[in-house]
C-alpha positions, -999 to +999 in steps of 0.1 A: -590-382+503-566-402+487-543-427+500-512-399+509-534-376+524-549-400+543-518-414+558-501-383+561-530-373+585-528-402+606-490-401+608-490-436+592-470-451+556-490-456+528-478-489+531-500-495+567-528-481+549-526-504+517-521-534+547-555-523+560-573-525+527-555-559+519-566-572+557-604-553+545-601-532+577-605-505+548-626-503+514-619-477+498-636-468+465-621-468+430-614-437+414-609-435+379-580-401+368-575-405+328-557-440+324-553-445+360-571-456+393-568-446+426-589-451+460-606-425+475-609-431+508-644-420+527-653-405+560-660-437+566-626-451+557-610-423+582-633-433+610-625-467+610-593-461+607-595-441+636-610-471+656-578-493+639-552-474+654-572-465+690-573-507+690-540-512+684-524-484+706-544-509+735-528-539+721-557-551+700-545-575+674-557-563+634-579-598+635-596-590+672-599-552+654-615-565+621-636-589+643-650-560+666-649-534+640-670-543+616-694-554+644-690-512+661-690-493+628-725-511+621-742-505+657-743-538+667-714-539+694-737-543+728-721-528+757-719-560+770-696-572+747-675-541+750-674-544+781-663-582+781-638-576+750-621-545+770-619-567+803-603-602+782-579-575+767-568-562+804-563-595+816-541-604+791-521-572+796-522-582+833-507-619+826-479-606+801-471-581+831-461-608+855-446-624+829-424-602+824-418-594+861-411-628+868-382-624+837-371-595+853-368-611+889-351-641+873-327-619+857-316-598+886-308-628+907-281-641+882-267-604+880-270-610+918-255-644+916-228-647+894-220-612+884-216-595+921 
């Protein structure tokens, strides 16, 4: 596939998906049409690129992602680590929850305060 088709099946710019081969998230391979070049982008390319966008829909930066994703596409991602990378991310998710909750609590008592 090449790099339109590619992004218009993942609902994504071609711009993300240039991103992702700049970061090396994706290596697509070099496709020579008459005087020009263009990637061709594997099965490989589109699962991984799966596992990009499943990471950062659960708030996965693209450096945690390229850390773990290399480490997953190649088998060598014990369940163990899974497991420990899954429960770091939910307690960071946790921590910006109260966070924001405690924002929220501090805003509502000026409303209460000074605006009532």
């Amino acid at each position: 596939m090449l790099i339109g088709e590619v992004a218009q099946s993942f609902g994504l710019t071609k711009e993300a998906i240039r991103h992702y081969v700049d970061l090396g998230l994706l290596k697509p391979t070099p496709k020579q049409a008459g005087t020009r070049v263009y990637n061709e982008f594997s099965d490989t390319d589109r699962e991984r690129l799966k596992w990009i966008i499943l990471g950062k829909s659960l708030g996965f930066t693209l450096s945690e992602i390229e850390h773990y994703l290399t480490l997953f596409m190649d088998g060598k991602l014990p369940k163990e680590k899974s497991s420990a990378m899954f429960r770091e991310k939910l307690e960071e998710v946790d921590q910006k929850i109260q966070d924001l909750q405690g924002i929220r609590d501090r805003l509502a008592e000026k409303l209460r305060t000074n605006y009532s």
